[in-house]
C-alpha positions as CSV (number, residue, x, y, z in Angstrom):
1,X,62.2,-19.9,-24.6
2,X,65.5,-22.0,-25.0
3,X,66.7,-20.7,-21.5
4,X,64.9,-20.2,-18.4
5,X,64.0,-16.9,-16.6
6,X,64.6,-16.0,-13.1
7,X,60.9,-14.6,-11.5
8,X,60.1,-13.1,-8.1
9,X,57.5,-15.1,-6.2
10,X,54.7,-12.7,-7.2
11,X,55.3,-13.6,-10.9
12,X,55.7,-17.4,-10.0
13,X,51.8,-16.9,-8.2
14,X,50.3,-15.6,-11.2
15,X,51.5,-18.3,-13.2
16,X,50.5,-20.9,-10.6
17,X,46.9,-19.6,-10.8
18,X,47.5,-20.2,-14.7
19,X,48.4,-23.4,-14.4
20,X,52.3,-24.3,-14.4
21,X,54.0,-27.1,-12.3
22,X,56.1,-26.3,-9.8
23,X,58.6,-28.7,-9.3
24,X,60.8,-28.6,-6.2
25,X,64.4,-30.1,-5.8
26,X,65.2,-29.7,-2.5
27,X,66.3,-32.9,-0.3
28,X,62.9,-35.2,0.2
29,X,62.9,-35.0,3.9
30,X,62.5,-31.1,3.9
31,X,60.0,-31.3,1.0
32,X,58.0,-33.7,3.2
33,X,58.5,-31.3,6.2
34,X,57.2,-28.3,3.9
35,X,56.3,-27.1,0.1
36,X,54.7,-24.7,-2.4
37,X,50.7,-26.3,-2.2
38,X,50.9,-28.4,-5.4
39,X,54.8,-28.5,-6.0
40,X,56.1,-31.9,-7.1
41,X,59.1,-33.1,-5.7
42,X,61.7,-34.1,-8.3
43,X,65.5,-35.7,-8.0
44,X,67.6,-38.0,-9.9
45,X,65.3,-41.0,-9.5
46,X,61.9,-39.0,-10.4
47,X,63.4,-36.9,-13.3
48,X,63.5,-39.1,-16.1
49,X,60.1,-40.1,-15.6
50,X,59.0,-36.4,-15.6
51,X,60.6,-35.4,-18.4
52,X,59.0,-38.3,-20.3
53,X,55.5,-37.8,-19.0
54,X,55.1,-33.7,-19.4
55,X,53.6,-31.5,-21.4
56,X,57.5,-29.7,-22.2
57,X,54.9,-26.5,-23.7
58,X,53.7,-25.9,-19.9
59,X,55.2,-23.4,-18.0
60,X,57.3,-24.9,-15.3
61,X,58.7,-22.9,-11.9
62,X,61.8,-24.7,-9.8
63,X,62.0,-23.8,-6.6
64,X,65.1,-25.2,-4.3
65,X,65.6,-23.7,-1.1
66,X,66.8,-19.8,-1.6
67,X,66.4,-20.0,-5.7
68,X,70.7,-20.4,-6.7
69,X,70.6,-23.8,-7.1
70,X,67.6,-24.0,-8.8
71,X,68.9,-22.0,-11.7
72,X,71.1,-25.1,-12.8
73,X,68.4,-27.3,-12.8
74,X,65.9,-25.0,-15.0
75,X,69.2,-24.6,-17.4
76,X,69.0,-28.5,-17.3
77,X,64.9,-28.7,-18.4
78,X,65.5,-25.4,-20.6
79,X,67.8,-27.6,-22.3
80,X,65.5,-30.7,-22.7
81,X,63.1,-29.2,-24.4
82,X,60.9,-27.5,-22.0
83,X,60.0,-24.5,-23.9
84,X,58.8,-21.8,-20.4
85,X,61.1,-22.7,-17.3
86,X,61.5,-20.2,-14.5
87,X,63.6,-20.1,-11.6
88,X,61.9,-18.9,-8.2
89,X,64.2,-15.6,-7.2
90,X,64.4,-16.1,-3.3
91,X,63.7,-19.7,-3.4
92,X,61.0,-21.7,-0.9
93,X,62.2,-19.4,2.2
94,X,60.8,-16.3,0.0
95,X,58.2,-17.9,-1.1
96,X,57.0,-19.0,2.4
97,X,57.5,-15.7,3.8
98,X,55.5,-13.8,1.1
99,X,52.8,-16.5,0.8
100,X,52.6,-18.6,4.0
101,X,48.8,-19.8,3.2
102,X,50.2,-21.5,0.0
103,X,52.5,-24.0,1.4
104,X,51.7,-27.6,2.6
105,X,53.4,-29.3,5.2
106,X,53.3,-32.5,6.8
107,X,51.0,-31.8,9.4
108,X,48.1,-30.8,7.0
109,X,48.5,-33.5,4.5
C-alpha cells in the first residue's frame, strides 16, 4: 500500500484486535485527558523516533480528533515507507461514541 486508506471505526477495531498501532496526533494535553486504550501519542518531537524504531510492515491507524487531519499525517507515514496506514473516518469523537469501553483516560491510568 503506498497510500493510506480511510476506515470506519469498526474496521479500525478489527485491526486493533490483530495487532496494529494506533497512533494518535492530537495536542498532548487532550491525549492525556482521553485516548483509544493502547494509542501512542506521536508529534514532531516523538516522530522521528517512531519512524526509526517500527516495524513499517505493521498495520498502523491515525486517529486525530474527527479523522480530516489525520489523513495528512497517514499520507506523511504512507510516504515513509509504512506499507498499511489507515486513517480513522470520524476521528477519536467517533470512536469514543461507538466504543466508549475502549478508551483510557486520565482517571483510570
Amino acid at each position: 500500500m503506498s497510500e493510506f486508506k480511510r476506515i470506519p471505526p469498526v474496521e479500525a477495531l478489527a485491526l486493533r484486535e490483530q495487532g496494529a498501532v494506533f497512533v494518535d496526533i492530537r495536542d498532548p494535553a487532550t491525549y492525556a485527558a482521553s485516548h483509544i486504550d493502547g494509542a501512542r501519542h506521536l508529534d514532531n518531537h516523538s516522530l522521528h523516533d517512531f519512524i526509526t524504531r517500527a516495524d513499517l510492515d505493521a498495520p498502523v491507524v491515525v486517529v486525530r480528533y474527527h479523522g480530516n487531519s489525520s489523513q495528512g499525517a497517514a499520507a506523511y507515514l504512507a510516504g515513509q515507507g509504512f506499507s498499511e496506514v489507515y486513517s480513522l473516518d470520524g476521528g477519536f469523537e467517533l470512536w469514543r461514541s461507538t466504543y466508549p469501553e475502549c478508551v483510557a483516560s486520565a482517571v483510570e491510568e
